[in-house]
Residue frames as a rotation matrix with the C-alpha (Angstrom) as fourth column:
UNK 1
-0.442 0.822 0.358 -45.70
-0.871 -0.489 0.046 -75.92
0.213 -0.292 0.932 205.01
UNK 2
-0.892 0.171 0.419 -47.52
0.074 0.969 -0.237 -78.71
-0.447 -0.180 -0.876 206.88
UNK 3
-0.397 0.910 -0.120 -50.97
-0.067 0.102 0.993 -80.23
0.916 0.402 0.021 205.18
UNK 4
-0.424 0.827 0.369 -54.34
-0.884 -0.466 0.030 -79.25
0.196 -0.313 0.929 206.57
UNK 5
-0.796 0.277 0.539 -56.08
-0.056 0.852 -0.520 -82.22
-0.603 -0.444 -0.663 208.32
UNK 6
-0.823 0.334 0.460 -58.43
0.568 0.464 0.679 -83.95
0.013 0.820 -0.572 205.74
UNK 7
-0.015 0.989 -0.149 -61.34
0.962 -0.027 -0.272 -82.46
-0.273 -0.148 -0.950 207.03
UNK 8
0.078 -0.180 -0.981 -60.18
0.218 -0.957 0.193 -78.79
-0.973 -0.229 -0.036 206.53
UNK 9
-0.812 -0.559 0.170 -59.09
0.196 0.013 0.980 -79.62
-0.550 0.829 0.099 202.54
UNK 10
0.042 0.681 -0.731 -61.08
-0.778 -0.438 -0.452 -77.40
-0.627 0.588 0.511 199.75
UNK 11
-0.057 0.525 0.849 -62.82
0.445 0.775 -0.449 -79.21
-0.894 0.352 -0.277 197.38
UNK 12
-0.425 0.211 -0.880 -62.41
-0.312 -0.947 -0.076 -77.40
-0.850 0.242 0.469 194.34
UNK 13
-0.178 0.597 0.782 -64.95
0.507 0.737 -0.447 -78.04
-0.843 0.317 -0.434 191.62
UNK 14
-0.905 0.068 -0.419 -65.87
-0.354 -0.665 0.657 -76.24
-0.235 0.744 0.626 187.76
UNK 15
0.288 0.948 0.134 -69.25
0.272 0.053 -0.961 -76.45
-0.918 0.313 -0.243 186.50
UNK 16
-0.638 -0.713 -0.289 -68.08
-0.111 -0.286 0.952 -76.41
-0.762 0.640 0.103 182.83
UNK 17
0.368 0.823 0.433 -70.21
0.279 0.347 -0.895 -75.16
-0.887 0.450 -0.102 179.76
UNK 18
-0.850 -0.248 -0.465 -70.41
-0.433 -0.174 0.884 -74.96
-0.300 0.953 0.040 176.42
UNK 19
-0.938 0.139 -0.317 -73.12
-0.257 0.336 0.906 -75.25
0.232 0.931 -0.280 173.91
UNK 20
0.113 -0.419 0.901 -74.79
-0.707 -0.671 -0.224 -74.81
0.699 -0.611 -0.372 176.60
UNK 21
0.856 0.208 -0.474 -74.34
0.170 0.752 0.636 -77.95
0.489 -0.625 0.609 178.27
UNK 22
0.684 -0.273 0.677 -72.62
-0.729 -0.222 0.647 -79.02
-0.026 -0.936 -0.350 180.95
UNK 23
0.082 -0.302 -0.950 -69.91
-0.521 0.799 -0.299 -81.43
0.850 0.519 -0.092 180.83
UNK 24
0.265 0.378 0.887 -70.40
-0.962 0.039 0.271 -84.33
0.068 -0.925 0.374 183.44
UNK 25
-0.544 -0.664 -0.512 -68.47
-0.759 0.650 -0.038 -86.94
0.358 0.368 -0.858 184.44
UNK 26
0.848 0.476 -0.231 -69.87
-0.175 0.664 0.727 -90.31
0.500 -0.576 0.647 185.55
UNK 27
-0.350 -0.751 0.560 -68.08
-0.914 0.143 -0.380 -91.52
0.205 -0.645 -0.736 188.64
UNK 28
-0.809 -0.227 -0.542 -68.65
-0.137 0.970 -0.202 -95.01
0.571 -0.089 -0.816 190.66
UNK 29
-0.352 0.777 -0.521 -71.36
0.412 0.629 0.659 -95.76
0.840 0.018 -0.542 192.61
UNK 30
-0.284 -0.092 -0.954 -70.61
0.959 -0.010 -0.285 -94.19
0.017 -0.996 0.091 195.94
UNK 31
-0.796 -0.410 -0.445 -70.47
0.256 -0.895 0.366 -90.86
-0.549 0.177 0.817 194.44
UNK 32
0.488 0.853 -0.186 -74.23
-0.208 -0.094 -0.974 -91.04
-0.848 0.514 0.132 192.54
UNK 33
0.467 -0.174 0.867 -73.68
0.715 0.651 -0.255 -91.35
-0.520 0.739 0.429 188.82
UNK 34
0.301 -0.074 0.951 -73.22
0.734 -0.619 -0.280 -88.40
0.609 0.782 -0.132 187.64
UNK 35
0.016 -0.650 -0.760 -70.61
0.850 -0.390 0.353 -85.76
-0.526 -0.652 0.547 189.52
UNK 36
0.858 -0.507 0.086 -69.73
-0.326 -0.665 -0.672 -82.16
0.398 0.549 -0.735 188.28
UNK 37
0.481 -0.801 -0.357 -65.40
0.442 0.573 -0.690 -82.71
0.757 0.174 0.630 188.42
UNK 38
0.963 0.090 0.255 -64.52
-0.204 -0.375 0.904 -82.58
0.177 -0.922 -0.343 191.65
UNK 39
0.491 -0.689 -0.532 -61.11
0.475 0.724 -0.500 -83.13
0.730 -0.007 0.683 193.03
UNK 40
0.707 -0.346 -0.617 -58.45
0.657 -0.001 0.754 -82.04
-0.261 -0.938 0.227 195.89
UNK 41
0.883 -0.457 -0.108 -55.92
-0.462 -0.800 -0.383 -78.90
0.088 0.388 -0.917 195.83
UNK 42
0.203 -0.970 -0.131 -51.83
0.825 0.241 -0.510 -80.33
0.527 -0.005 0.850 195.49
UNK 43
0.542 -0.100 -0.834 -49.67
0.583 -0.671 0.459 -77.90
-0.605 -0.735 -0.305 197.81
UNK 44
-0.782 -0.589 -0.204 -48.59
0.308 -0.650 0.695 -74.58
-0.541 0.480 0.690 196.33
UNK 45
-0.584 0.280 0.762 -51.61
0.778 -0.077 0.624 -74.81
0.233 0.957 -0.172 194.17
UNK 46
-0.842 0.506 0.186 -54.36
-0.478 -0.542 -0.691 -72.35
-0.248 -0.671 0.699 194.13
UNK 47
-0.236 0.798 0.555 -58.21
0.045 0.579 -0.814 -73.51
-0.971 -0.167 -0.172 194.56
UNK 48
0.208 0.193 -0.959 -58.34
-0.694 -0.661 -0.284 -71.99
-0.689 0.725 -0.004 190.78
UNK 49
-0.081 -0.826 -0.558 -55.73
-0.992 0.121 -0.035 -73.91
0.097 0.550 -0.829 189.38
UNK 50
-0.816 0.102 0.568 -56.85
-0.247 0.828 -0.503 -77.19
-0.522 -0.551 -0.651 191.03
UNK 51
0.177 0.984 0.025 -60.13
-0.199 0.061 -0.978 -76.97
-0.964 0.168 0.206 189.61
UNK 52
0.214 -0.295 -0.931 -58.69
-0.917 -0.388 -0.088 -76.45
-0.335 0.873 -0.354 186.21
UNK 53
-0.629 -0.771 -0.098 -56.71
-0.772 0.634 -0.035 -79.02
0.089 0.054 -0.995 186.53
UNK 54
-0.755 0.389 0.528 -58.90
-0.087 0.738 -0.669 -81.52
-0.650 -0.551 -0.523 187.69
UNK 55
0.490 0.764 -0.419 -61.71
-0.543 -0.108 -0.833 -80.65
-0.682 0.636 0.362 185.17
UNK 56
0.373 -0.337 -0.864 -58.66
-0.926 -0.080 -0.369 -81.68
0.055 0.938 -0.342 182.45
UNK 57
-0.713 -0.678 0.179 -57.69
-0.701 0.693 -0.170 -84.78
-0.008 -0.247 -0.969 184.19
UNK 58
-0.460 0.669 0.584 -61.60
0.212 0.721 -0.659 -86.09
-0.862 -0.180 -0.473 184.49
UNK 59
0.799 0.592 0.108 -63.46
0.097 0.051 -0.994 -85.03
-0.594 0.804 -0.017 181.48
UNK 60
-0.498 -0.443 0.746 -60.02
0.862 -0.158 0.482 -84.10
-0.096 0.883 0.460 178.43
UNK 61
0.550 0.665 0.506 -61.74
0.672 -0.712 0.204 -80.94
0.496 0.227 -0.838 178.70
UNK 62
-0.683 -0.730 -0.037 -59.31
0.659 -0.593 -0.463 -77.66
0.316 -0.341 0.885 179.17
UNK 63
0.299 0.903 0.308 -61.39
0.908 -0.368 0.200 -75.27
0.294 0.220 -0.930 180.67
UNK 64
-0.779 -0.592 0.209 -60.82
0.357 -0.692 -0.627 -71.19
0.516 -0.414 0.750 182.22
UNK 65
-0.558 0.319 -0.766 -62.42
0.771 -0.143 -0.621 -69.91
-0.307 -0.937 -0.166 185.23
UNK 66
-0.566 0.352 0.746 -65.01
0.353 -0.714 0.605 -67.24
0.745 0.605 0.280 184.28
UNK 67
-0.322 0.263 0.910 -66.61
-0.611 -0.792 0.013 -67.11
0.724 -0.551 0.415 187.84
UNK 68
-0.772 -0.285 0.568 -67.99
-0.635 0.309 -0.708 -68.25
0.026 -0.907 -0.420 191.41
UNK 69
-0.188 0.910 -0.370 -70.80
-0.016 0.374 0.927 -70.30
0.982 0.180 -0.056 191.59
UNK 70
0.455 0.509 0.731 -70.32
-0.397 -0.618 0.678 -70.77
0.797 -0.599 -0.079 195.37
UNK 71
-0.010 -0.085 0.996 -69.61
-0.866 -0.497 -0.051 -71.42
0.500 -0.864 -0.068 198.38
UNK 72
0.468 0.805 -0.364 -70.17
-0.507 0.582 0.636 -74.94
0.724 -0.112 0.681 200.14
UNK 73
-0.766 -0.641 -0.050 -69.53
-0.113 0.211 -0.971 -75.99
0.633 -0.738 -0.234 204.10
UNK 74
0.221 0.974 0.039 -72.53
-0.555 0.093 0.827 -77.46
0.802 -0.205 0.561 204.93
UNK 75
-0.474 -0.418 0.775 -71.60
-0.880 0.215 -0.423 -78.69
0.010 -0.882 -0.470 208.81
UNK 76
-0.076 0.445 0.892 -74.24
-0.531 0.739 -0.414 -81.49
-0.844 -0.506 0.180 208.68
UNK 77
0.709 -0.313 -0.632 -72.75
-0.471 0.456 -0.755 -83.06
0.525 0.833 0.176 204.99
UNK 78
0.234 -0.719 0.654 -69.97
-0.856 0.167 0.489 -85.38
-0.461 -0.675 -0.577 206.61
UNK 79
0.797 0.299 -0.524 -69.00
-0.507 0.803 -0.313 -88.53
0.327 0.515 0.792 204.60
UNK 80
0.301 -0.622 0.723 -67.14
-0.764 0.297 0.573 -91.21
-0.571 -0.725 -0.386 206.09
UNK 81
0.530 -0.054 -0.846 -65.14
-0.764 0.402 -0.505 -93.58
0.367 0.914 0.171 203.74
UNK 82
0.886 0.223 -0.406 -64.32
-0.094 0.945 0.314 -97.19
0.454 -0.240 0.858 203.75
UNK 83
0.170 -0.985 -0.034 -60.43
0.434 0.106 -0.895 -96.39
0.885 0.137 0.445 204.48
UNK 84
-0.165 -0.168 -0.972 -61.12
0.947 -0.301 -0.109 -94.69
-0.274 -0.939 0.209 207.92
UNK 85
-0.838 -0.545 0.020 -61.34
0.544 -0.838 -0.036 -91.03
0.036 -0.019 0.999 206.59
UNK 86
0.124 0.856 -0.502 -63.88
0.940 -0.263 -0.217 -88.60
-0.318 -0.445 -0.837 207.30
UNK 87
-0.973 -0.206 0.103 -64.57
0.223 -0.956 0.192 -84.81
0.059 0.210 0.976 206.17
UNK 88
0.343 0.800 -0.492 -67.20
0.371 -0.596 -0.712 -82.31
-0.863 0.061 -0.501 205.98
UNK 89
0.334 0.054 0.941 -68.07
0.942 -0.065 -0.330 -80.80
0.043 0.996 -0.073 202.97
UNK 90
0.425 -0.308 -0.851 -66.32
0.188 -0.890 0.416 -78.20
-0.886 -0.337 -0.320 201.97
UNK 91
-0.005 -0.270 0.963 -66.09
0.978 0.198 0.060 -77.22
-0.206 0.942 0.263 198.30
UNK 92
-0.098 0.254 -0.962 -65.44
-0.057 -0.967 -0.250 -74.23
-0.994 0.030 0.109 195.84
UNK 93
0.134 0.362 0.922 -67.38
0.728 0.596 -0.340 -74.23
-0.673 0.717 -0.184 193.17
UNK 94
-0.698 -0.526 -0.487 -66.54
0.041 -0.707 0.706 -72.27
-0.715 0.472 0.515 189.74
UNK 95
0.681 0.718 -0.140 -68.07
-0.010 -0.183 -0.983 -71.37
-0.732 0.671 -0.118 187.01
UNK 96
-0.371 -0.929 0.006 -65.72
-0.058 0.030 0.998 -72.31
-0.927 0.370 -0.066 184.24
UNK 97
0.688 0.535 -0.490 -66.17
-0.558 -0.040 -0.829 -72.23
-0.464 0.844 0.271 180.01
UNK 98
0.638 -0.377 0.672 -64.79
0.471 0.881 0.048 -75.01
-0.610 0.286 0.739 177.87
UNK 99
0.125 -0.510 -0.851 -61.58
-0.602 -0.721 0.343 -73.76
-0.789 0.469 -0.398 176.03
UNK 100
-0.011 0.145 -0.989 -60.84
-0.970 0.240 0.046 -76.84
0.244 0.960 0.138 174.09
UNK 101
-0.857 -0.450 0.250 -61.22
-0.514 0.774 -0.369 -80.84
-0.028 -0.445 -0.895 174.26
UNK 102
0.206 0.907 -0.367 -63.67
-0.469 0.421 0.776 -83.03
0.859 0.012 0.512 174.11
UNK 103
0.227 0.130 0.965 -65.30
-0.910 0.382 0.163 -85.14
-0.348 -0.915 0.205 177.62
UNK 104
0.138 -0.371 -0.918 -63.70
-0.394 0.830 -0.394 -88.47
0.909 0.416 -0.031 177.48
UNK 105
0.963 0.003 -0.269 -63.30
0.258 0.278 0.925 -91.02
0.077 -0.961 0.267 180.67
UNK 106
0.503 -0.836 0.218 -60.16
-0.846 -0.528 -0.075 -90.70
0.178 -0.147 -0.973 182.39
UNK 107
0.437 0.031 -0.899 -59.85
-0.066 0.998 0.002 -94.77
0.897 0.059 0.438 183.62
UNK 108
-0.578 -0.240 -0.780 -59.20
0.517 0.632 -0.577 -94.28
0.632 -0.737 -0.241 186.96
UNK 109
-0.839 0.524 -0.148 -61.65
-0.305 -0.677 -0.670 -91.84
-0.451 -0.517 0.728 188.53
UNK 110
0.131 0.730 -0.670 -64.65
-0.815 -0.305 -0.492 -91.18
-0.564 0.611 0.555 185.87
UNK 111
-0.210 0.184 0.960 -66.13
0.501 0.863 -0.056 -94.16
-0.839 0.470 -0.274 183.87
UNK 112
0.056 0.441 0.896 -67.37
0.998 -0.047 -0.039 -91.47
0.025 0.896 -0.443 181.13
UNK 113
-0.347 0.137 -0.928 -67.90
0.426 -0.859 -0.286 -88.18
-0.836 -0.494 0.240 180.74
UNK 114
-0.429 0.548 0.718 -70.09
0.903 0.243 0.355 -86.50
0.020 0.801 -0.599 178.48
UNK 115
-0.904 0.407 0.131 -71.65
-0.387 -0.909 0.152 -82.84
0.181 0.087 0.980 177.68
UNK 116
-0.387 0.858 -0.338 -75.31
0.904 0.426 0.044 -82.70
0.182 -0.288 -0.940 179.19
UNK 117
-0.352 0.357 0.865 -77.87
0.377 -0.792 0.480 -80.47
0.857 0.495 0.145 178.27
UNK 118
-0.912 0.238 0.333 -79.19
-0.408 -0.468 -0.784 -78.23
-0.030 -0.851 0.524 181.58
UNK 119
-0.028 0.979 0.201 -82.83
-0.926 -0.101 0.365 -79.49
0.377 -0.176 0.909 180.87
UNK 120
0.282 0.065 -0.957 -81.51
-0.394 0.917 -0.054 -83.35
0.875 0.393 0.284 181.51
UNK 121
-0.592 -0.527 0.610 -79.92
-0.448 -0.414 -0.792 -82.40
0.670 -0.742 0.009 184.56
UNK 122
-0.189 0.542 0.819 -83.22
-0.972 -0.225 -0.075 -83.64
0.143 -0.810 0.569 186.86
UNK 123
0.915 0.316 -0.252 -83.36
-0.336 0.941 -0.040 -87.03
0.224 0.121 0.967 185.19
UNK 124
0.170 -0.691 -0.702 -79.95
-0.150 0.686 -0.712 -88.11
0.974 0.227 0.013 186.23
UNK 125
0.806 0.383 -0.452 -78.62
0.370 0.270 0.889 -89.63
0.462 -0.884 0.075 189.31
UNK 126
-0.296 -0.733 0.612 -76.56
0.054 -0.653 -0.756 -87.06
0.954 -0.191 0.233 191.43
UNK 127
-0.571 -0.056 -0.819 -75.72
0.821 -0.022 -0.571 -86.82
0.014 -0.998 0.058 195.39
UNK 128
0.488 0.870 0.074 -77.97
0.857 -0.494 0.145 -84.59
0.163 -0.008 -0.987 196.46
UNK 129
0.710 0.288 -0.642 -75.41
0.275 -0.953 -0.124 -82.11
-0.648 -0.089 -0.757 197.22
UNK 130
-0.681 -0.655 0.327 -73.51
0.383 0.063 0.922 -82.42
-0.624 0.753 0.208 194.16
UNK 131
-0.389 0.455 0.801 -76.84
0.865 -0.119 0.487 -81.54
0.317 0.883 -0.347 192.58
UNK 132
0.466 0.551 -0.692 -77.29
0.636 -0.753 -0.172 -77.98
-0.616 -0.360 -0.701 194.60
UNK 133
-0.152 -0.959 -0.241 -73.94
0.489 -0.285 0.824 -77.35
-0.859 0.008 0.512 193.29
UNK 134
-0.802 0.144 0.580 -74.81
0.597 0.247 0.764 -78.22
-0.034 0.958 -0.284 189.35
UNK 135
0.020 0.824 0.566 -78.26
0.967 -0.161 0.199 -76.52
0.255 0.544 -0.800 189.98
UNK 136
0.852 0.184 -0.490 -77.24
0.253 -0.964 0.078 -72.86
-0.458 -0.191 -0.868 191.16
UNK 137
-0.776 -0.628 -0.050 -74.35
0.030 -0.116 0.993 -73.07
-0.630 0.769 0.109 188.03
UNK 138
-0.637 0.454 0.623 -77.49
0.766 0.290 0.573 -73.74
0.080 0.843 -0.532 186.16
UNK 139
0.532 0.703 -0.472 -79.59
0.834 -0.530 0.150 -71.10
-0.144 -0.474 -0.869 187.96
UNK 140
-0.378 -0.869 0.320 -76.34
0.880 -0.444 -0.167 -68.28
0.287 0.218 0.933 187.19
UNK 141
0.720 0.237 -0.652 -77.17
0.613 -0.657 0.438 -66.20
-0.325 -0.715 -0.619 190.06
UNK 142
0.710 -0.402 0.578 -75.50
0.230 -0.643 -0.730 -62.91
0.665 0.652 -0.364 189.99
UNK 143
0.362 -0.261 0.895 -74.33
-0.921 -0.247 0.301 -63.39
0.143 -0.933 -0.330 193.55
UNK 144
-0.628 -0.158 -0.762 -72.42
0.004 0.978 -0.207 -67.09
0.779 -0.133 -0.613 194.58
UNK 145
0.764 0.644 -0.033 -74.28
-0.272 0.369 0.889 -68.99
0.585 -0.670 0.458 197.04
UNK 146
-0.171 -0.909 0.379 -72.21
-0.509 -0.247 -0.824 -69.15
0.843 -0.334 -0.421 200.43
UNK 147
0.715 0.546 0.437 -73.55
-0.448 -0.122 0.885 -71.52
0.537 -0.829 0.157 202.86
């Protein structure tokens, strides 16, 4: 199966709680400070399984899908990186619960990573649409948000 041209490649993200915080990695500079764990699907995988995965590679945190949060393909989100590549946003975002692990960095992605309470959530620095993401997981609509 050939790979999907960069721009086309789901984003699949977890919004992962417990207690009830949130667990949030920090990331590098480019990326705001604070990220919910984002990361890219491997072929074969599904967007599920990716997310999963990725949540356990950036925070040491196992977690299990429990639902959608939403949707995100916002045409006028586009980020162009220093290596020449380019996408639009395109993410799926989960709703996931912590199964076991504590948030720990990962040393090559995530400088930290750390459980944060939902009311702390406004004081930190997050891309702006990393933080629609985080705030309609925090908002647990009964419907995902699809835009």
């Amino acid at each position: 199966m050939p790979a999907l041209p960069a721009l086309h490649h789901p984003q699949p993200a977890s919004l992962v709680r417990a207690r009830p915080a949130l667990v949030l990695p920090r990331r590098p500079a480019r990326h705001g400070d604070h990220v919910h764990p984002p990361g890219g699907m491997d072929l074969g995988e599904s967007v599920a399984d990716a997310a999963i995965r990725e949540v356990k590679e950036e925070t040491g945190v196992t977690a299990a899908i429990i639902g959608l949060v939403g949707i995100y393909t916002d045409p006028g989100h586009v980020m162009a990186y220093d290596d020449g590549e380019v996408r639009q946003e395109f993410s799926v975002c989960f709703h996931a619960r912590a199964v076991s692990g504590e948030p720990r960095q990962d040393n090559t992605e995530t400088k930290a990573a750390r459980w944060v309470d939902p009311a702390d959530v406004p004081d930190l620095n997050i891309h702006p649409s990393m933080r629609r993401r985080i705030n309609d997981a925090i908002a647990a609509r009964p419907e995902p948000t699809i835009v």
